[in-house]
C-alpha positions in Angstrom: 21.4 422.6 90.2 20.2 418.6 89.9 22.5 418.8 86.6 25.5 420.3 88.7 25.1 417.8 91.6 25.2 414.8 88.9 27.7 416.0 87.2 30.0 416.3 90.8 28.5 412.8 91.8 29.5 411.0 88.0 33.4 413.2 88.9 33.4 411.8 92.1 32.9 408.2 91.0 35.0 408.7 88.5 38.2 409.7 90.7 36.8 406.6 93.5 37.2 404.3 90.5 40.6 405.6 89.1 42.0 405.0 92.9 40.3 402.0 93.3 41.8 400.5 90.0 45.4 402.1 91.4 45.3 400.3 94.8 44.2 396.6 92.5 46.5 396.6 90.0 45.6 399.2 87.7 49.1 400.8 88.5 52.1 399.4 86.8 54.1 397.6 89.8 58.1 397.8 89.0 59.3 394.1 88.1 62.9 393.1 89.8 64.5 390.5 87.7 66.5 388.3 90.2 69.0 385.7 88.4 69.9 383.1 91.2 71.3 379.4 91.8 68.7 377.0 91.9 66.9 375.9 95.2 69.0 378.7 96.7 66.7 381.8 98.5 63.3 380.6 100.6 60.4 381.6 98.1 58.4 383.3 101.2 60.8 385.6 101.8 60.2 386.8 97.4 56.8 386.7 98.8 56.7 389.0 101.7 59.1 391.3 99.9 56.2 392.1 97.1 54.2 392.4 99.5 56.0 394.8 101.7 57.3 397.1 99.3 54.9 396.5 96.5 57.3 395.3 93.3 56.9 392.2 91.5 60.2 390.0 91.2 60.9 387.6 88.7 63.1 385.2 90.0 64.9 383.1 87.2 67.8 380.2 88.0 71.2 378.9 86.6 73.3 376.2 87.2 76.8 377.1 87.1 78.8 380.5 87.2 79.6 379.9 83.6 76.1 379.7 82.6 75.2 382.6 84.6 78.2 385.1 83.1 77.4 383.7 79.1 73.8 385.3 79.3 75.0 388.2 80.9 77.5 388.6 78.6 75.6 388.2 75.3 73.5 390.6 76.2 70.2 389.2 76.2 68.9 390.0 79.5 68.1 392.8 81.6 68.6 391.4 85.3 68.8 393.9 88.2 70.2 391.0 91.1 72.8 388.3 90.5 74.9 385.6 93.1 77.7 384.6 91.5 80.5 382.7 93.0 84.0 385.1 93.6 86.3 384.3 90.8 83.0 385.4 88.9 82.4 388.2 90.3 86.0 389.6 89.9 85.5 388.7 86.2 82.6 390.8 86.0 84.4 393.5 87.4 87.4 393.6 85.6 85.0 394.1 82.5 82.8 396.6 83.5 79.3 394.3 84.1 78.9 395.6 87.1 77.4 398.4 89.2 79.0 399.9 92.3 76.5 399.2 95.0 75.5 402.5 97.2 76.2 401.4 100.4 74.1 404.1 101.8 71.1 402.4 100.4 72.1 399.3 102.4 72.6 399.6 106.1 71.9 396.1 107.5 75.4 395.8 105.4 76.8 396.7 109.1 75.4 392.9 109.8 78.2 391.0 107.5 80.8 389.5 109.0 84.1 391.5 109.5 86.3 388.1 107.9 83.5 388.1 105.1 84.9 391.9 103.8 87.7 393.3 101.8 87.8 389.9 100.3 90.4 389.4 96.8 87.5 389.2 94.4 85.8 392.9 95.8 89.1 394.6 97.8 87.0 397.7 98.9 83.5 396.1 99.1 81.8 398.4 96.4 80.1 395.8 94.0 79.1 392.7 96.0 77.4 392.1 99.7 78.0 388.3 100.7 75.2 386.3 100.4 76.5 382.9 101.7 79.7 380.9 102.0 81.0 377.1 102.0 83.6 374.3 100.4 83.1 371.3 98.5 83.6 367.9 99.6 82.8 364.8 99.6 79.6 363.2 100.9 79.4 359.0 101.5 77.2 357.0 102.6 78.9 355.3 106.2 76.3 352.0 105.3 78.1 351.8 101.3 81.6 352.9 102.2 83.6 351.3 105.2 87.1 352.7 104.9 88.1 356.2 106.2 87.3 358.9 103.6 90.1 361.7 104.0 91.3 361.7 100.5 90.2 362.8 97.5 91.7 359.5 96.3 88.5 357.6 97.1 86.7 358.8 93.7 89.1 356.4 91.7 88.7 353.8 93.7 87.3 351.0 91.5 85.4 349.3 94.3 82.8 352.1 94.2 82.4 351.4 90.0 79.2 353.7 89.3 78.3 354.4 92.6 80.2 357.8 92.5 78.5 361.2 91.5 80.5 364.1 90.4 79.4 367.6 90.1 78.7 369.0 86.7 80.8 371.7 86.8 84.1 372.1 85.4 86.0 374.6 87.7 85.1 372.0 90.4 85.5 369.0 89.2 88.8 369.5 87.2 89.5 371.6 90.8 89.0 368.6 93.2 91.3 366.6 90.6 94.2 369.1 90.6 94.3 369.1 94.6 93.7 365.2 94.1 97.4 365.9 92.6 98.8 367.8 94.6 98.7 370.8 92.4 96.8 374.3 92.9 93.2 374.4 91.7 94.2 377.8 89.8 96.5 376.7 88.1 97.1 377.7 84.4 100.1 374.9 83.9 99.8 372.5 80.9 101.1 369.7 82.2 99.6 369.9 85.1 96.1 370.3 83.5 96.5 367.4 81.2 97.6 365.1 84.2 94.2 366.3 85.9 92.3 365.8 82.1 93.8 361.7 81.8 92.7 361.7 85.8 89.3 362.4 85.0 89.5 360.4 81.7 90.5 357.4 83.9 87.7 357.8 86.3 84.9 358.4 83.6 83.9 354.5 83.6 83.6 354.5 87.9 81.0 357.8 87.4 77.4 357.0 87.5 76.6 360.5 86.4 77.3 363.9 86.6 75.1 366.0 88.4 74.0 369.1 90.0 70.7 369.6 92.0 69.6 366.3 91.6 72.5 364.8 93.6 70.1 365.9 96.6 67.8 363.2 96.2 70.2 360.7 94.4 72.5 360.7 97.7 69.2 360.8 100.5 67.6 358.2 98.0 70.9 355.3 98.7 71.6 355.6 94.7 75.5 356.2 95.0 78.3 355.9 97.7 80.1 358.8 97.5 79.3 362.3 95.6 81.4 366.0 95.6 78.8 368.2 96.9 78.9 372.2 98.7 79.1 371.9 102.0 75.1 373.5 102.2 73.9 370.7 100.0 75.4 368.7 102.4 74.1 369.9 105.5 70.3 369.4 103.8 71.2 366.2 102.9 72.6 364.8 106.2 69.7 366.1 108.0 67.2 364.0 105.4 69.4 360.6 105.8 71.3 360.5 109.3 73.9 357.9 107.0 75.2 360.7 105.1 78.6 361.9 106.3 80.7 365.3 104.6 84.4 365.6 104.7 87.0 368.2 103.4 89.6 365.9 102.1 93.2 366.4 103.6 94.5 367.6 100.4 92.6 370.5 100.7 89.5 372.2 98.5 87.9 374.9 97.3 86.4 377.6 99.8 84.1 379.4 98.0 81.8 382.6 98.5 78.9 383.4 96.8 77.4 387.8 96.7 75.0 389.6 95.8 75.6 392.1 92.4 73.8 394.6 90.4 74.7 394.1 86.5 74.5 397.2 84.6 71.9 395.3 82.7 69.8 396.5 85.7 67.5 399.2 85.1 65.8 399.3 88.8 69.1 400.0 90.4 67.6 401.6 93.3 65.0 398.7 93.8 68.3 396.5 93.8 69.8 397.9 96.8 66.4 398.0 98.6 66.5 394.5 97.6 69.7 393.6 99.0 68.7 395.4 102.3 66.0 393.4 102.7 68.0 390.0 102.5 70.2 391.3 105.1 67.9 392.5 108.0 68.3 389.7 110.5 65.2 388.0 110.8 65.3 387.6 106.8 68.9 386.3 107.0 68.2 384.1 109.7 65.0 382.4 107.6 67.4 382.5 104.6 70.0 380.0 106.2 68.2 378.4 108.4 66.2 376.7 105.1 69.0 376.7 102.5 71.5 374.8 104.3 74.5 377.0 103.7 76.6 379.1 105.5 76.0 382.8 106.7 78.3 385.0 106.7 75.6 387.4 108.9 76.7 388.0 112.2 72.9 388.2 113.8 71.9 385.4 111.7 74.7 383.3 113.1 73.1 384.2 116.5 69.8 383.2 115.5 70.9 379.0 114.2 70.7 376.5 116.4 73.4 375.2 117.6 73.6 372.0 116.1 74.1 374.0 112.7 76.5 376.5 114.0 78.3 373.3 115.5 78.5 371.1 112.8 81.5 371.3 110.6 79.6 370.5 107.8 78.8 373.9 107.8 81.0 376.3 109.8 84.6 374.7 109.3 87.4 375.2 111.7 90.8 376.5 110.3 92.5 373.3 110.8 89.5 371.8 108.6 90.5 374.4 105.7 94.4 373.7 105.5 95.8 373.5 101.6 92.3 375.2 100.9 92.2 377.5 98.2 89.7 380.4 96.4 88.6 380.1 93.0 90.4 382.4 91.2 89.2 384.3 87.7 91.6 382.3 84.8 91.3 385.1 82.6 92.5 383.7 79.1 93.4 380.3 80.7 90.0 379.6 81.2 89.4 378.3 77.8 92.1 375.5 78.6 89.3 374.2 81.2 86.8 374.5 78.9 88.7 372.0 76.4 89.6 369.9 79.1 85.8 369.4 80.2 84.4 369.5 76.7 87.0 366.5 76.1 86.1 364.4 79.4 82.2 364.7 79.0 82.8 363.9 75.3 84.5 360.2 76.1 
């Protein structure tokens, strides 16, 4: 009997430590592999998602759309969330990178704005839920730069000789110059891309440097007088140094928007959608944009901001703000002429 009861006592241990180890760890938690811009999601929000639903994400971060789609492309990864910008993600979905997204398993969708669907890049919403939206601009320093700032003009104007910072990024940088022109930012004209090349060839000398992130703390440190930032970079930075000012030259920009997609490198598809969910119930939303800066295309977040964020055009442009404005769209083939035309500017 005493050999029955220890052997029931030495089982029952047994099972208590098998469960224990399964509640600590012992069970292998599904890792999501998030691939996202940098400085661009509030970490707590990673945090209480783990914690919530009990999966691990990796969270990795690029710098441009064209760095993003290259490492898709080759291959060599197995991410289950991206946010790319739109021209991107119609790229992605003309060659078959891309998962359609089970709406089903995403109700808070219901939450996006009505003039954030059906959009060129995603016509019947099935591969991308938007994330956040904004332009690019131009962001001066009112104690450096005394004139009116309305045109894009102001970036070759040799008074402000290295004390200009332009984005490293060739669809908007070679973009800004082509509207600078007159021309469309899509366009796939030679003559009009080599009059935008010799512009930016001309203003090399007057560029301290070409940046991206770092432009944050470049611009709220005094270093330069004028830099092309997004409009949610902007909004951060004018709050950190009330002598920042953002305009949307008259010329006209780029209005960009930025979704969430599931690559058919993902192998946690279902996770994914969770995933998305999550980033769109509104509390989450509302934390989301209220620390990144940029524009929500949420309609209970929206509710949620204070209204000297809603207010501020920085952020939520007016129509008459976005005349001559233009989407990024995919260049297909044409594409490699802007990567010559960048490859030849950075290289003088």
């Amino acid at each position: 009997m005493k050999k029955i009861l220890k052997a029931l006592l030495a089982l029952a241990l047994a099972i208590s430590m098998v469960l224990s180890l399964s509640g600590c760890g012992g069970e292998k938690r599904t890792q999501l592999k998030v691939y996202n811009w940098g400085d661009y999601i509030d970490q707590s929000i990673l945090e209480e998602f783990e914690e919530k639903y009990n999966i691990d994400v990796i969270y990795d971060e690029f710098a441009t759309n064209e760095e993003m789609y290259a490492k898709i492309k080759a291959g060599a990864s197995d991410y289950d969330i991206l946010i790319p910008s739109d021209y991107t993600i119609k790229r992605m979905i003309d060659e078959d990178m891309l998962h359609k997204i089970d709406m089903n398993n995403v109700p808070n969708y219901k939450y996006i704005g009505e003039r954030f669907k059906n959009l060129a890049f995603d016509p019947n919403n099935e591969y991308s839920v938007p994330y956040m939206w904004g332009t690019v601009g131009i962001l001066y320093n009112k104690t450096m730069v005394k004139e009116p700032v309305d045109s894009w003009k102001v970036l070759w104007d040799d008074k402000y000789s290295k004390q200009i910072l332009m984005l490293d990024s060739l669809r908007d940088s070679i973009g800004i110059t082509l509207k600078m022109l007159g021309y469309s930012l899509n366009t796939k004209n030679d003559n009009e891309l080599n009059e935008a090349k010799d512009a930016l060839i001309k203003q090399k000398p007057l560029v301290l440097a070409y940046v991206g992130d770092e432009v944050k703390d470049k611009m709220i440190g005094g270093e330069a007088a004028l830099a092309v930032v997004w409009s949610g970079d902007a909004v951060y930075m004018k709050r950190e140094n009330p002598d920042l000012e953002y305009v949307i030259p008259k010329e006209g920009s780029n209005i960009w928007f930025d979704s969430i997609v599931i690559p058919k490198t993902s192998q946690h598809k279902k996770e994914a959608e969770l995933f998305i969910n999550f980033l769109c119930e509104p509390e989450i939303a509302y934390r989301n944009a209220d620390y990144i800066g940029y524009s929500t295309p949420h309609t209970e977040a929206m509710k949620m901001l204070p209204e000297d964020i809603t207010s501020d055009k920085s952020a939520y442009p007016g129509e008459g703000d976005l005349v001559n404005s233009e989407v990024f769209e995919d260049l297909a083939d044409s594409l490699v002429k802007y990567d010559r035309i960048w490859t030849e500017v950075k290289a003088q």
